[in-house]
N, C-alpha and C positions, 0 to 999 in steps of 0.2 A: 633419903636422897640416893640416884644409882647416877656412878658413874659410867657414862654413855662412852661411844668411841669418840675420838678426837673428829673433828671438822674437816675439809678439804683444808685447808689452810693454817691444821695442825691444832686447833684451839681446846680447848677443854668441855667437853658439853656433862651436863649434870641435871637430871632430872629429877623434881621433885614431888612424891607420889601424895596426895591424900590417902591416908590408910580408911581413914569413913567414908569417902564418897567411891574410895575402890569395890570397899567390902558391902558397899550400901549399907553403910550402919546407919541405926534414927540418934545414936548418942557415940560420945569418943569413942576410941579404939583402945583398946586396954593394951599393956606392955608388949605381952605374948601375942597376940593379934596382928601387932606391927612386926615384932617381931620373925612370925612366920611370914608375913607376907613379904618383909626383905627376903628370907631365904628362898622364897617363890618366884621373885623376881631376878633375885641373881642366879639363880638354876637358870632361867629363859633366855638371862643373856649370855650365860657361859654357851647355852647350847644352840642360838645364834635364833632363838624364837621371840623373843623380847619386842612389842611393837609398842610404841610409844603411843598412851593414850591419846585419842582424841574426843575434841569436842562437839564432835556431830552428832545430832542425835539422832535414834531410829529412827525419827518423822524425815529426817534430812536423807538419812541412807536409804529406806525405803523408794523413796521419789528419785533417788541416783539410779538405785539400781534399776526401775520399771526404769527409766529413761535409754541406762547405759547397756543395758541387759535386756530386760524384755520386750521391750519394740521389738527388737532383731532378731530374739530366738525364741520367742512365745506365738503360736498362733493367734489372730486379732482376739475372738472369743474368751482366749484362757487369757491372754492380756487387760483383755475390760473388766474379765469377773475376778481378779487377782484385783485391781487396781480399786473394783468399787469394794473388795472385801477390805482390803488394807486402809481404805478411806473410811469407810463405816463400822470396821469393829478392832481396830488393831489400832490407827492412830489415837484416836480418841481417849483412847484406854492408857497405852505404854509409849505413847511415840516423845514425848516431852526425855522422855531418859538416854540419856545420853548412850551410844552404841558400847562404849569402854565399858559402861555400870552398868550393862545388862544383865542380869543373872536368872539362871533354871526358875526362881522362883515367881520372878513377873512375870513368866511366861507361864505358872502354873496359877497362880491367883485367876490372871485373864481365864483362861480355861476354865475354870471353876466360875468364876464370874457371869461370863456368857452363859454356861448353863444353867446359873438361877435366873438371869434377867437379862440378857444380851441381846436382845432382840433392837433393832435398830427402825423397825416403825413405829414403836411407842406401844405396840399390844406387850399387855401381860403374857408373863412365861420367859422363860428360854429359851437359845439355839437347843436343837439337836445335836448329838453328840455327832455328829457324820459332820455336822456344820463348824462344829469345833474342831475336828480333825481336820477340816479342810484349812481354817486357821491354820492350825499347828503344820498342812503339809506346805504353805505359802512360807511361813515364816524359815522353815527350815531349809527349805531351796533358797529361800534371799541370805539367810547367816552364811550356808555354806559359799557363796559368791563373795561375804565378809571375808572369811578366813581365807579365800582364795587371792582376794586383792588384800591382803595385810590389813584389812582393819580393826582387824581383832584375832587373835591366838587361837580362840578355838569357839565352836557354834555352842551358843548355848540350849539350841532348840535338841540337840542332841541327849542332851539330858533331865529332858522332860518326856513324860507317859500323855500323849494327847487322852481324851475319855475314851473307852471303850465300848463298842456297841452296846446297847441293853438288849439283854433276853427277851424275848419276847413273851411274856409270863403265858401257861397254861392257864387260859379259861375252861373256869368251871358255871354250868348252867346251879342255879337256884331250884329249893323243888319248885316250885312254883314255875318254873320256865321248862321243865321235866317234864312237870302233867301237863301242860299246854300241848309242848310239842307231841308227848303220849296219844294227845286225844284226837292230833290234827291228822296222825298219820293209824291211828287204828283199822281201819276198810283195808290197808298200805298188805300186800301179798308178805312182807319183810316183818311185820307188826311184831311176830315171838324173839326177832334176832335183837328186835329194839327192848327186847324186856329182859333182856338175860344181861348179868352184871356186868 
């Protein structure tokens, strides 16, 4: 339990933290667990960062913020494809979790997620990892607009690695597609510079 600042009207306010549903634990909170996370929480409010959890949840904030936020300062196109990415691969997935209990790691599952199977018209396969960044660069503009209006202490999208382009691997021809092409270009003025290693 943290004691808050007094009320307009003097009164005593006192807030009481679930340490499992802070720390998104699946079982209790062990001594040390609570334990830290009292000292994490009174650090925040000695140093005046302390935002009292709420119960909104990302599906909630999400729709605040396209409403309060990008209407007005997204151009319409980036507004609709923000709004159908967030409705088709973001709520679905994380959006039930409350914005307080967000942590790095839902946002890393999702990520990994989408790239085995995230495809939203029911075809087998994956996003692309450029489609998963794209995720990763919607959610991180919406968190940062969080910690801007106090509803949460800090983004957690900041501490996630969205996936990284793939290489594009070196093809290699088979002999078999060697002699084919050898054979189509032989007459070819070039034919010796194609035979040298």
């Amino acid at each position: 339990m943290l004691e808050l600042d007094r009320d307009e009207n003097g009164r005593r306010r006192q807030k009481w933290i679930s340490v499992r549903k802070e720390l998104g634990l699946p079982k209790p909170a062990t001594k040390k667990q609570a334990e830290e996370l009292l000292i994490q929480k009174l650090k925040e409010l000695q140093e005046g960062w302390f935002i009292e959890p709420s119960k909104m949840t990302l599906k909630e904030y999400l729709h605040r913020w396209l409403e309060d936020y990008g209407r007005t300062n997204l151009r319409q196109t980036t507004f609709e494809s923000y709004e159908t990415t967030i409705r088709l691969h973001i709520i679905p997935e994380i959006g039930n979790i409350p914005l307080a209990n967000l942590k790095p790691a839902h946002l890393q599952k999702l990520y990994a997620d989408k790239l085995k199977g995230g495809r939203a018209d029911g075809k087998e396969g994956g996003l692309s990892p450029r489609t998963v960044r794209y995720i990763h660069a919607i959610l991180k503009e919406a968190l940062k607009h969080a910690v801007k209006w106090e509803l949460v202490a800090r983004s957690v999208a900041e501490a996630v690695d969205p996936p990284k382009e793939r290489p594009k691997g070196q093809q290699s021809w088979t002999a078999e597609e060697v002699h084919r092409f050898l054979e189509a270009v032989k007459d070819h003025r070039l034919y010796p510079l194609y035979l040298l290693p």
